[in-house]
C-alpha positions in Angstrom: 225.6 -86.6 117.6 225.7 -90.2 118.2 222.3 -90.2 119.8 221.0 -88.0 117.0 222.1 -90.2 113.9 220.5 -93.5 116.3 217.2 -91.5 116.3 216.8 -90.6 112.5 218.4 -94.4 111.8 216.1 -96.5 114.1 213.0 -93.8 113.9 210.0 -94.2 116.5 206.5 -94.7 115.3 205.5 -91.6 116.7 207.9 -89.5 114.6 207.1 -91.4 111.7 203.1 -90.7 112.3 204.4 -86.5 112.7 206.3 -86.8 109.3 202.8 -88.4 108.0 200.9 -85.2 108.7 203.7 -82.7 107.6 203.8 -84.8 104.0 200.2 -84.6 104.0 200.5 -80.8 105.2 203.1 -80.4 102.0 201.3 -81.9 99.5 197.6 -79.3 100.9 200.4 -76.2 100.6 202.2 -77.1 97.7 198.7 -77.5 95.7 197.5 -74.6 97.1 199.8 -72.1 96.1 200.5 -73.8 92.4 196.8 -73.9 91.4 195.4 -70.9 93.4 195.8 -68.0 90.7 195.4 -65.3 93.7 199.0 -67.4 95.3 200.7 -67.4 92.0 203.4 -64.8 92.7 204.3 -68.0 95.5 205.0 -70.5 92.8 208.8 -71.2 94.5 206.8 -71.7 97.8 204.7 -74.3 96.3 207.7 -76.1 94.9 209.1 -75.8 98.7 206.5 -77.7 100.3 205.9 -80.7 97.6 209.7 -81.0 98.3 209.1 -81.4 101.6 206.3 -83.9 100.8 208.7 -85.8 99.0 211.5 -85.7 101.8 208.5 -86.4 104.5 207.2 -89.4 102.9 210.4 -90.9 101.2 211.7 -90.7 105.0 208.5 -92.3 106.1 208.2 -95.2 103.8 212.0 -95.8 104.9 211.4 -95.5 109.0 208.2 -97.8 108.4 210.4 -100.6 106.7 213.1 -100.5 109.6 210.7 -100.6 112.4 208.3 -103.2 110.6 209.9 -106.3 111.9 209.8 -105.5 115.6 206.6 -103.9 115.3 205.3 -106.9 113.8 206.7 -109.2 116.8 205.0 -106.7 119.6 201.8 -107.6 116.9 202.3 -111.1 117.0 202.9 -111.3 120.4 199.6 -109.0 121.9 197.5 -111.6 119.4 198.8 -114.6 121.2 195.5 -114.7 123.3 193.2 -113.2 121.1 192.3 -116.2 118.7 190.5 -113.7 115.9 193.1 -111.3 115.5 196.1 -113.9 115.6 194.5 -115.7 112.6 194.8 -112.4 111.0 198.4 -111.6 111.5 199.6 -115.4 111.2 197.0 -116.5 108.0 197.5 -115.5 105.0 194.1 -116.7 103.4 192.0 -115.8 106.0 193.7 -112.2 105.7 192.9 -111.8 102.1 189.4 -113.6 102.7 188.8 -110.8 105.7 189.8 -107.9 103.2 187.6 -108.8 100.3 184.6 -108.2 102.8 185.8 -104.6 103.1 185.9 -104.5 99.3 182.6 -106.1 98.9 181.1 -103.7 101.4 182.8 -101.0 99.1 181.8 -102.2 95.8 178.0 -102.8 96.7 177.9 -98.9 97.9 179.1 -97.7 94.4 177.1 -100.0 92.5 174.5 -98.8 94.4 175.2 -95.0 93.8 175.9 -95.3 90.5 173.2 -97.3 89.5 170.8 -95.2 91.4 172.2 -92.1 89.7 172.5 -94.0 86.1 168.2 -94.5 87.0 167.5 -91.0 87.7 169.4 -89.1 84.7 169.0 -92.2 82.3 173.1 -92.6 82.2 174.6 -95.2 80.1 177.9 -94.1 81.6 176.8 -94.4 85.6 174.8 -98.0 84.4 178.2 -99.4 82.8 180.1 -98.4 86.0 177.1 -99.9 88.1 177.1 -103.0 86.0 181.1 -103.3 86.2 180.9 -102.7 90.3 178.0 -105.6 89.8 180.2 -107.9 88.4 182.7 -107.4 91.7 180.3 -107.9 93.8 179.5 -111.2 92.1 183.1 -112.2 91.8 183.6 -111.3 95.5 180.4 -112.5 96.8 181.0 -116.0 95.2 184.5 -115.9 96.7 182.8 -115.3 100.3 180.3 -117.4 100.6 182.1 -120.9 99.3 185.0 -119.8 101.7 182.1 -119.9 104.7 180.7 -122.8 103.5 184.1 -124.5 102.6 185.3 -124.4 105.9 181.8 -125.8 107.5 182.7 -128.8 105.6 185.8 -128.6 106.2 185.2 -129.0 109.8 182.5 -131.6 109.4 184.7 -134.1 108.1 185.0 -133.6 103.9 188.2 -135.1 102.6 190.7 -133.3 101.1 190.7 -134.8 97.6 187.0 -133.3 97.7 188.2 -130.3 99.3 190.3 -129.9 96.0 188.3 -130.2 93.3 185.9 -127.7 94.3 188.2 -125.3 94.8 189.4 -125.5 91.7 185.8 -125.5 89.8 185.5 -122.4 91.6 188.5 -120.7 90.4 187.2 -121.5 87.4 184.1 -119.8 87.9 185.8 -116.7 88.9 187.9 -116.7 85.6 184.3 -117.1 83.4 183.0 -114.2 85.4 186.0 -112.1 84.7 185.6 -112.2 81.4 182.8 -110.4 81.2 184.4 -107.7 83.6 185.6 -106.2 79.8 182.2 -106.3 78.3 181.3 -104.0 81.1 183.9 -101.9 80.9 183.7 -101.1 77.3 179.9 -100.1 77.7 182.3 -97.4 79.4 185.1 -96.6 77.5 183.0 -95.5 74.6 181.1 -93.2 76.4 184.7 -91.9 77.5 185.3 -91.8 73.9 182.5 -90.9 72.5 180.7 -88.7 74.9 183.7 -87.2 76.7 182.6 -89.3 80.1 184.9 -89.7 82.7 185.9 -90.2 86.5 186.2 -87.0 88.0 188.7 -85.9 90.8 188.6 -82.6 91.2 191.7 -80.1 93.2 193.6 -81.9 95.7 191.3 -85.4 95.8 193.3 -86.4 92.6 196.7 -86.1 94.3 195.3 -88.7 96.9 193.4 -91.1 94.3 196.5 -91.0 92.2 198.6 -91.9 95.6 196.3 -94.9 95.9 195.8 -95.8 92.6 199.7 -96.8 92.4 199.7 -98.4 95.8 196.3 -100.6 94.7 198.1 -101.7 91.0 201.9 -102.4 93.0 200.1 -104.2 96.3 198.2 -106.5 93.7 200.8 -106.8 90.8 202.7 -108.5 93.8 200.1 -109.9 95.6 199.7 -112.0 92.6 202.9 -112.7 91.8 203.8 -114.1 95.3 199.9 -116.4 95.1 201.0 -117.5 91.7 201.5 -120.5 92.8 199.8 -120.9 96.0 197.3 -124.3 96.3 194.6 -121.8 97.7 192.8 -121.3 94.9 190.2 -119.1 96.9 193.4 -116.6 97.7 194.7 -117.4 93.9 191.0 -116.1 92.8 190.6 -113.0 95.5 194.0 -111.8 94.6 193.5 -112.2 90.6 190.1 -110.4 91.0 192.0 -107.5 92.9 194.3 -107.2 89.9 192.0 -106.9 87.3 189.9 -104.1 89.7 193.7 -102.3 90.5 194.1 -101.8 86.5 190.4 -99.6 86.5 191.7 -97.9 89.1 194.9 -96.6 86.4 192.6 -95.8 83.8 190.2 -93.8 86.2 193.1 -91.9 87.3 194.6 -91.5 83.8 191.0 -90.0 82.8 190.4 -87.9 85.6 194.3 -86.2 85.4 193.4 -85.6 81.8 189.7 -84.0 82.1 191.8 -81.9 85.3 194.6 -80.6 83.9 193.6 -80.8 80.1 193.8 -76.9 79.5 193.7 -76.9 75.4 191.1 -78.7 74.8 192.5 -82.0 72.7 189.4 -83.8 73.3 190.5 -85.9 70.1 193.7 -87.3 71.5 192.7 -87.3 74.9 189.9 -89.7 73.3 192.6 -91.8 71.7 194.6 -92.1 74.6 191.9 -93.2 76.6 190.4 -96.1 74.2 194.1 -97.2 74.2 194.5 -97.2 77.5 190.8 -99.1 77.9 191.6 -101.5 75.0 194.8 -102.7 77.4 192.7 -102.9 80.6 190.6 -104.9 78.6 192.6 -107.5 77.1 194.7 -108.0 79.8 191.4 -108.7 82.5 190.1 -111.1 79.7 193.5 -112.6 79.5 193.6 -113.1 83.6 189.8 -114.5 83.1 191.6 -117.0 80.3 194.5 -117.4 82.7 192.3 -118.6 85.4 190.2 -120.9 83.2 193.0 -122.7 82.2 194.5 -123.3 84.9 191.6 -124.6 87.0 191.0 -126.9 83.7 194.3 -128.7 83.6 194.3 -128.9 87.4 190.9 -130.8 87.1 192.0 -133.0 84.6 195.5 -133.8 86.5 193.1 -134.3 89.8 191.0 -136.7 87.6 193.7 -138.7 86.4 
């Protein structure tokens, strides 16, 4: 029994991995049978295995946090000799740097998509998006190439005090792009409002997106918290810019839930709701933009003097 209570206390990755699939296995059953109309004499049964979704991956989340730290030192450790991959367990900024490629990669293929489908069917909804996605890869793209060319000169001898101040102008550049992240956006939002445009996630696929739609707005709600006040302004800007794309990501998932499961037709409120919901988006990227702005101009002017 002993032995037993160890186990479940101090769980193995392996087991965790197991639960992974069975919560994954859950949540595929327990949509299944509560949205299949030919399974819905099984409604209890569908209740059953989102329960033990809920078990599977509360237990998970709980295994992974106990086992982190010593799976993190067997990380550290195997990197000792690989130079690449122990900067990307050990630094921070070179971490966040590293992931912004991935979401620059990702970005560019959905501006590309939807501004090639915004082209064919003359879309002012798919050219907003592709002009919002356009705007990230800007942000991201600026982000990337100063942080290459800031650590050229880095290494060939620029100062510090030099070092600094460009940083900080472009921090400042990031927060004058992000404003017009809104003006993008709203392009959007009306056709949400006015057309009855919206992201759609249709059966199961919504369960996931809404899964990591909350992860994306938690990871960068404290990702910039913790950078707040971090003298990498590159990291300060990557991590503001994930923010502001982290609260699209809620309002993509708040319209798609409602043009899923909307079954009477309130296309009126479900407008509302939505241009609420985009108004708040809005204001609080611009006020991240302002944020930004600010704070790369009284950093300036504090270098200065």
């Amino acid at each position: 029994m002993k032995k037993i209570l160890e186990f479940f206390k101090t769980p193995p990755l392996w087991f965790l991995f197991v639960l992974a699939v069975i919560a994954i296995g859950g949540a595929v059953g327990g949509t299944l049978f509560l949205t299949q109309e030919s399974l819905s004499a099984y409604v209890m049964v569908g209740y059953a295995f989102l329960g033990v979704m809920c078990v599977s991956v509360g237990y998970c989340i709980y295994g992974f946090i106990k086992t982190f730290p010593a799976l993190n030192e067997r990380i550290l450790k195997w990197s000792e000799n690989k130079p690449f991959w122990n900067r990307v367990f050990t630094e921070y900024g070179f971490r966040t740097i590293l992931f912004s490629i991935g979401s620059f990669a990702i970005n560019l293929a959905f501006a590309v998509y939807n501004g090639s489908v915004a082209i064919v069917i003359r879309s002012i909804w798919f050219g907003a998006l592709a002009a919002y996605y356009i705007l990230l890869i800007v942000l991201r793209g600026m982000i990337l190439v100063y942080y290459a060319k800031r650590n050229k000169a880095v290494k060939a001898g620029q100062t510090e005090d030099i070092t600094k101040r460009k940083d900080m102008r472009i921090y400042r550049i990031c927060g004058i792009v992000l404003l017009l992240l809104p003006i993008a956006l709203s392009f959007a939002i009306l056709q949400m409002v006015r057309a009855n445009d919206s992201f759609v996630h249709t059966g199961i696929t919504i369960y996931a997106y809404a899964i990591y739609a909350f992860y994306k707005i938690i990871v960068s709600i404290y990702n910039f918290v913790k950078t707040r006040q971090s003298s990498e302004m590159t990291v300060r800007a990557a991590k503001n810019i994930n923010l502001a794309d982290a609260m699209v990501s809620i309002l993509a998932l708040q319209t798609a839930m409602f043009r899923e499961f909307d079954t009477a037709g309130d296309f009126v409120n479900i407008a509302r709701m939505n241009a609420v919901t985009g108004a708040i988006v809005c204001g609080l990227t611009a006020a991240i933009g302002i944020y930004m702005i600010v704070i790369a101009v009284k950093k300036i002017r504090k270098h200065k003097n």
